[in-house]
N, C-alpha and C positions, 0 to 999 in steps of 0.2 A: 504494500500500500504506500503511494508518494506521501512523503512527508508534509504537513501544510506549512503552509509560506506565512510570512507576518505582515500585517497590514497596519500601516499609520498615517494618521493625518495631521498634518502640520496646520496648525489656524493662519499663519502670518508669516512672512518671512522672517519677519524681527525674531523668532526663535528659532529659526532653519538650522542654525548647527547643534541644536539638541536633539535634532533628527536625522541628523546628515549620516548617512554611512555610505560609503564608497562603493560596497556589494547590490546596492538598492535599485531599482528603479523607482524614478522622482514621476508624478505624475501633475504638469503645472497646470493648474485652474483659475482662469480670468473670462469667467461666464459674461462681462460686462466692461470690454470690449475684446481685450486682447486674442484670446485664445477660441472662441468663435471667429473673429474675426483673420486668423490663419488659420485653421480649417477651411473655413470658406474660401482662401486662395488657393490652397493647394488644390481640391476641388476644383479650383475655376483655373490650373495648370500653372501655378508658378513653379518653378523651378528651384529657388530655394528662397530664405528668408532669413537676416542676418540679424539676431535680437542685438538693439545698441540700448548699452543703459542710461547714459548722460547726453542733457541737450549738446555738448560739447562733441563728444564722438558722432549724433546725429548730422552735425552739422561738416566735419571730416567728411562723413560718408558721400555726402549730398555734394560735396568737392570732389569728390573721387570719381564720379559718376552715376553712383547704386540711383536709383528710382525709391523715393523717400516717402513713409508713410511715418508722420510722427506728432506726437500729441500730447501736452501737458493739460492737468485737469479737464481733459475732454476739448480743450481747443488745438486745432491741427498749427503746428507751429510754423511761424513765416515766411520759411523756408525750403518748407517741404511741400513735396507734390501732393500730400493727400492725409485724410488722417485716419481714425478708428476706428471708424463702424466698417463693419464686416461689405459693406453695400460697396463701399469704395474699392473694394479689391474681385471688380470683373474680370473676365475674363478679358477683355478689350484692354485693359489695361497691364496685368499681370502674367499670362500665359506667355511662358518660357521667358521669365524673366527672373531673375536677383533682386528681392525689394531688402532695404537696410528698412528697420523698424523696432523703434522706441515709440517707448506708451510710458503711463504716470508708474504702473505699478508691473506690472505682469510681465519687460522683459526684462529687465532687474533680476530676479529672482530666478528666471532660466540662466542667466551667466553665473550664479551664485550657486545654483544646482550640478555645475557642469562636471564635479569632480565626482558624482556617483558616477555608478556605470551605464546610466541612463539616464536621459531626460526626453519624457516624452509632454506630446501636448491633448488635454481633456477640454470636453465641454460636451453640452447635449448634443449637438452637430455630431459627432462621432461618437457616440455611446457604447450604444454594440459591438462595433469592431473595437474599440479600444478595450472595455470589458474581453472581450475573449482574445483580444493580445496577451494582455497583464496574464489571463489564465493559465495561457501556454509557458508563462518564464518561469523556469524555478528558481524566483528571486522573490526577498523581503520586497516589498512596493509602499513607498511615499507619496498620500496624495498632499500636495501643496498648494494650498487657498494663496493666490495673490494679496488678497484683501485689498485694502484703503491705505497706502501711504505708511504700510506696516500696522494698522489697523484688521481687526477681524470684521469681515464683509460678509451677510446673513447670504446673499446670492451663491456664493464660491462657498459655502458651508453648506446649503441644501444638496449643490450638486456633487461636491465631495461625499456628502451621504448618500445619495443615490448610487455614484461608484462601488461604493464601500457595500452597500447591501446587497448589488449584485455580483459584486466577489465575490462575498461571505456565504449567499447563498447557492453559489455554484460548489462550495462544498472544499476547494483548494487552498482558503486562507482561513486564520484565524486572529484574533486580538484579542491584545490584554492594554489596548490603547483606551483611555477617558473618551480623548479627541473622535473617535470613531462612533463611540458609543452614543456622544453628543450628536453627532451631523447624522448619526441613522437616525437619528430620533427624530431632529429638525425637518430629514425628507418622510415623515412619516406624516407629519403636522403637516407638509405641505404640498406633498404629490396627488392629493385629491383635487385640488385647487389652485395649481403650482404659479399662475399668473394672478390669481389674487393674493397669496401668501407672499407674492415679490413684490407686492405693492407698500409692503413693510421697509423695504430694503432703501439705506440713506443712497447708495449711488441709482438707483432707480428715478430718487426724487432729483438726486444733482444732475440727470439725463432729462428729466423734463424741464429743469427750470431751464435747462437751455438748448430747448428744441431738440435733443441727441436721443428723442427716446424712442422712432419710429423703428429700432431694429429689435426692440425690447422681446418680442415676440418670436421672430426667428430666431436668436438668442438662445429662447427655451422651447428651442422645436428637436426633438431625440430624432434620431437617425438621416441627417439627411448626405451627410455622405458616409464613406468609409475609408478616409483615408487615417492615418497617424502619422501626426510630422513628428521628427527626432532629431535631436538632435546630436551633429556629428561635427568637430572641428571648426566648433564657433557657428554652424550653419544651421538650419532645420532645414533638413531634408523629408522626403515622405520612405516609410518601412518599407 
């Protein structure tokens, strides 16, 4: 009988090396914008995708040539071609392309993850295929809530639970993690109703007070592709 694998969930980055293990695979979750929003390009054929953490390095990039998708608190910064909602990255625009892409919180924490022996990328957009990746590894797996500014984010905590329950329930992992037991609970209170329960959510409201919340919905739409980007040598590539 295979042995079961250990399951954790990280609330915030601000505590990522009390979870870090090099053996692990990291699973990063930015349900609001980031990690929907590359899904959705890989999907629509980009080629890879260079997570930059500082407006400083974005700004390198954007001199070097990459095709720049990049955003402080939800505003696409002055220099870049585009910003974070998932809707900007068509195919018209990204298919077989190299985009450099900084965001407020979510690609921070993928350069921060780089020393497990994975980093992959989650969100309802690849659910399925993601879940039955993780199944296949016989590796410990870290989910990692981007959150708010190293803040814990109620969005990135239900879907972290959702993950987690259909791990747990495929019978391959186990936990002795709080943080897990927490976020199944959370998507338990919220999978019934999972677009009114995100109506709680503070970046839900920082999306509408400024117009950014029409993608709020495909966002929390499960299955619509099956790709998994990873990341390899600074890049996300897709598996």
């Amino acid at each position: 009988m295979m042995e079961k694998k250990s399951l954790e969930i990280c609330f915030t980055p601000a505590i990522f090396e009390v979870h870090a293990d090099s053996e692990a695979v990291v699973v990063v979750i930015d349900v609001l914008r980031a990690t929907s929003s590359i899904c959705t390009a890989f999907a629509n054929g980009v080629r890879s995708i260079i997570p930059v953490s500082t407006v400083e390095e974005a700004k390198i990039m954007k001199k070097r040539g990459y095709l720049l998708a990049a955003e402080r608190d939800g505003f696409v910064l002055d220099f870049a071609d585009f910003g974070n909602s998932p809707y900007n990255f068509t195919a018209g625009k990204v298919k077989d392309r190299t985009v450099a892409y900084s965001t407020t919180n979510g690609t921070g924490i993928m350069k921060q993850a780089s020393e497990c022996h994975d980093v992959v990328i989650g969100s309802y957009l690849n659910f399925s295929a993601l879940c039955n990746w993780l199944g296949e590894q016989d590796r410990k797996v870290i989910i990692v809530c981007a959150g708010w500014k190293s803040r814990f984010s109620l969005e990135d905590a239900v879907c972290a639970g959702a993950i987690a329950e259909r791990l747990l329930e495929g019978g391959r992992f186990t936990t002795i993690c709080d943080s897990v037991h927490a976020a199944t609970d959370l998507w338990k209170c919220a999978k019934t109703d999972l677009m009114g329960y995100i109506e709680k959510a503070a970046q839900r409201s920082r999306l509408k007070e400024k117009g950014l919340d029409d993608c709020l919905k495909y966002c929390h739409t499960f299955d619509v592709t099956s790709v998994i980007p990873v990341l390899r040598s600074g890049r996300l590539v897709t598996i």
